[in-house]
BASE-166712 format. One record per residue: x, y, z of N, C-alpha, C in turn. Coordinates in steps of 0.001 Angstrom, whole numbers, plus 500000, padded with zeros to 6 digits. Layout:
BEGIN
XYZXYZXYZ ...
! end
This chain:
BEGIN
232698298556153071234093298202153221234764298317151863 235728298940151916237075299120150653238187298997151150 239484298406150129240545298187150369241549299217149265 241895299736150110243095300802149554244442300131148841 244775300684147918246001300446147277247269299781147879 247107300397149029248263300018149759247898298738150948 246759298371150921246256297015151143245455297241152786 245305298690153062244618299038154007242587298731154035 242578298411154767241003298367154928240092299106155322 239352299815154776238407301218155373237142300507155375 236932301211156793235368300656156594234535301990156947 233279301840157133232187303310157571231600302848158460 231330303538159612230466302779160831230266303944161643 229863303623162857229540304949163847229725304183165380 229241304491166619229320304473167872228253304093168337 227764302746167660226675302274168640226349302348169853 225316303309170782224269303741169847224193304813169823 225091305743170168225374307135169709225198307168167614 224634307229167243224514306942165835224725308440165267 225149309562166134225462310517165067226898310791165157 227784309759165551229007309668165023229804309117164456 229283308861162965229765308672161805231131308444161645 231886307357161120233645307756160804233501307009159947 235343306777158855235486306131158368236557305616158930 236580304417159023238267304288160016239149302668159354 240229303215159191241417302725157975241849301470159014 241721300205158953242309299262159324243903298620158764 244655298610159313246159298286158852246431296841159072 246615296055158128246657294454158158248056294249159012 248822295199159023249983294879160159249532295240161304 248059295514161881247921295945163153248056297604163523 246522297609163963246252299349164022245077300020163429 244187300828164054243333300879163540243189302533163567 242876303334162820242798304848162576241416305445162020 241216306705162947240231307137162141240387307946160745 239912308072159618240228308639158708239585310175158846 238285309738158557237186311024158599236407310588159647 236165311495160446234917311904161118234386313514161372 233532313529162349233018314985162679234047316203163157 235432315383163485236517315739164235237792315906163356 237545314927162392238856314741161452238369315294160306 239203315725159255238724316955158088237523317540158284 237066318158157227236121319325157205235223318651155665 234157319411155908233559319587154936231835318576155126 230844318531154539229747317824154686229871316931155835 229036316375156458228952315385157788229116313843156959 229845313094157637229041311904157445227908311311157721 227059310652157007225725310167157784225819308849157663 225145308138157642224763306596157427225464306236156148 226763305199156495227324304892155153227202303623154669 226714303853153316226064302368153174227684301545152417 228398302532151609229025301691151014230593302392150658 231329301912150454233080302815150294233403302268149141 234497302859147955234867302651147380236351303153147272 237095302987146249238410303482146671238566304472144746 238860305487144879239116305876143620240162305790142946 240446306360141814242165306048141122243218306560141782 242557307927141953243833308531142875244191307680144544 242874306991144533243226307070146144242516307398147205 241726308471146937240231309013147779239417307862147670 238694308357148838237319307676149066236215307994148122 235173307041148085233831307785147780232765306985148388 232019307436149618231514307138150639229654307193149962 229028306181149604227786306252149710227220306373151045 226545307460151004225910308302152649224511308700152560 223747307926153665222909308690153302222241309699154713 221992310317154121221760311733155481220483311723155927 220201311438157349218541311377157933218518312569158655 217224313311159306216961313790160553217036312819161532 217571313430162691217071312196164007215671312005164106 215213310611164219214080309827164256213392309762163325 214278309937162178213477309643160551213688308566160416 213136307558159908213425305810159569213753306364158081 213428306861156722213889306850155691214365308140155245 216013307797154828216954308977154725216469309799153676 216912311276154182216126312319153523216816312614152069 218312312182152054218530312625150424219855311322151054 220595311488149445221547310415149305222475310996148719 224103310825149237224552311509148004226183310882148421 226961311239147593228262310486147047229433311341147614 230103311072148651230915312457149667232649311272148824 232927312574148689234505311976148148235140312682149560 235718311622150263236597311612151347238481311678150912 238843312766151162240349313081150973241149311810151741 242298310680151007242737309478151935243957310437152539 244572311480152584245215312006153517244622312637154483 244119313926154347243199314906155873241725314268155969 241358313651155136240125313296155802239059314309155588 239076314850154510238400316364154309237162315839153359 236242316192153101234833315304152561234217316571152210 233949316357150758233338316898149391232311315841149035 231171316879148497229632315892147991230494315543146165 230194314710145629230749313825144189229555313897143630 228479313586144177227368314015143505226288313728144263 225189314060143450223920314776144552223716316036144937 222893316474145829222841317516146404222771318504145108 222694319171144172222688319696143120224403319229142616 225035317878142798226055317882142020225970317274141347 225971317424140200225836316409138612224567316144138302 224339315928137273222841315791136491222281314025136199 220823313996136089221047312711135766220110311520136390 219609310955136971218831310500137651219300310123139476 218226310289140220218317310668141172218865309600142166 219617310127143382220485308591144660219550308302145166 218702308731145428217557308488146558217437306463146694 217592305630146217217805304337146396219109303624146410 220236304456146080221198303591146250222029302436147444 222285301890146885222225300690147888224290299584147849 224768299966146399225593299517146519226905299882145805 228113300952146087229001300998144432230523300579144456 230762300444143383232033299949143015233056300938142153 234026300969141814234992301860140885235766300660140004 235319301133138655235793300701137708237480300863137415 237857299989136979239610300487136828239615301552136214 238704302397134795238600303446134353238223304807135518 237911304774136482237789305566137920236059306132137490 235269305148136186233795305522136542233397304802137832 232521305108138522231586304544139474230501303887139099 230036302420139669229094302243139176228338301955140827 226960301762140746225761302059141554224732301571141303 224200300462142209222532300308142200221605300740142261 221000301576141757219780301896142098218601300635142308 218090300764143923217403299802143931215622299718143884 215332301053143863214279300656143261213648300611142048 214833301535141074214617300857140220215386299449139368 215668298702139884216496297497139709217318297983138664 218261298752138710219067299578138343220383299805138169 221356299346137239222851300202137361223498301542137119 223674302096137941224118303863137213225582304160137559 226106304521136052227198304686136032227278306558136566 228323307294137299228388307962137699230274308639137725 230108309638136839231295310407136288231738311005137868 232993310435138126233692311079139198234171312574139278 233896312889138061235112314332138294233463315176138693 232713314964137808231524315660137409230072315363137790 229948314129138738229074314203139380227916313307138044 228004313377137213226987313350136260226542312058136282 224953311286136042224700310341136419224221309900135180 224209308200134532223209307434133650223398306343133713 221867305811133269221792304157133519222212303246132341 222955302379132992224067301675131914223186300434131992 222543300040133139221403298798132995220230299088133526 218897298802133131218085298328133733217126297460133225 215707297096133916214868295412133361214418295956131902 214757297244131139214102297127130250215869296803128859 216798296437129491218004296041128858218550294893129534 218885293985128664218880292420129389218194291845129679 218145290552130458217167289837130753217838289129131860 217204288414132583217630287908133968216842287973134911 216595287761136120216474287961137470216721289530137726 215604290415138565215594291575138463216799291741139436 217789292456139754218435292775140917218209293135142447 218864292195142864218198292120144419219393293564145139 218540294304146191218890295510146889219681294448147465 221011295027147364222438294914148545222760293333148653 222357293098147242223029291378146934223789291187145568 224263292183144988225134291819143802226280292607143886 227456291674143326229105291967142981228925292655141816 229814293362141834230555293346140756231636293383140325 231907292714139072233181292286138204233550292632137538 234376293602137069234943294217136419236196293863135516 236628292278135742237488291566135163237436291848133747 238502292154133133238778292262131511237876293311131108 237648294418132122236457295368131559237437296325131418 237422297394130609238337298588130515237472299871131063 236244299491130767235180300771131265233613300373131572 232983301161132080231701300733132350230845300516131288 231121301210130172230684301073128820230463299640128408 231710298940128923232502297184128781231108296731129002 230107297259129569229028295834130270228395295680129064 227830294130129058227514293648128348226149294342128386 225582293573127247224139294418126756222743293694127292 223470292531127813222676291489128261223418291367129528 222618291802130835223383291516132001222489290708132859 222662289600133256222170288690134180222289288520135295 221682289393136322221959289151137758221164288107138609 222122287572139387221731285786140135221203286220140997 220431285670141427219818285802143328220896285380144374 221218286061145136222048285226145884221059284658147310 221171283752148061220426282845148845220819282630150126 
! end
């Protein structure tokens, strides 16, 4: 789930239990609900299993997806689809040979910095990776061998970006809580 500029709510889901129809669909707090992207609406890469939305500077999406075969339990690659917020048209951001850097294959959770970097869990390796929007390009801004804390739990931490200007901003010592 992400909230658009204009105070709209997108979420990613599909047609239980038809599960290969993927959308993203724009909720309107005055009432109304729209599809943005699906298999039907813009062009470009499929949606698959979306774990997570973000909203970029301009305005686009950037849809953490991850893409299975039918009756695979663990998705075959992972990758970062920038969804157009007008046609609904969906471009890979990275992955798939876009950008260099260490690999999606665990991601689990991201956010957009007011600077329009992305940041990303990698969860097995208890992991933060910052990830260049224009360019796809990937590096780790945290992990257990920087800071100290509680290792990061898969698909249980915020993030805060308050008084940060860039992803750079994180501290050098980052402490992530368990949540319970």
């Amino acid at each position: 789930m992400a909230v658009a500029p204009n105070g709209d709510v997108l979420l990613g889901t599909s047609n239980y239990p038809d599960l290969s129809t993927y959308r993203v669909l724009r909720v309107d707090p005055q009432g109304g609900i729209s599809t943005l992207s699906n298999s039907d609406i813009g062009s470009g890469p499929a949606l698959d299993l979306i774990e997570a939305l973000g909203v970029l500077a301009d305005g686009d999406l950037v849809a953490l997806s991850h893409r299975k075969e039918p009756g695979v339990i663990c998705p075959d690659e992972t990758v970062l689809l920038r969804v157009d917020d007008s046609s609904g048209d969906r471009s890979v951001l990275a992955g798939v040979g876009v950008g260099t850097g260490p690999e999606l294959s665990s991601l689990s959770a991201i956010t957009v910095t007011p600077d329009g970097a992305i940041l990303a869990i990698a969860a097995e390796s208890n992991s933060i990776l910052s990830i260049d929007a224009a360019t796809g390009d990937r590096e780790v801004v945290f992990d257990p061998e920087i800071g100290g804390g509680v290792p990061l739990a898969h698909r249980r931490v915020a993030f805060s970006m308050a008084g940060a200007s860039s992803a750079s901003a994180l501290p050098s010592s980052v402490e992530a809580k368990p949540h319970c």
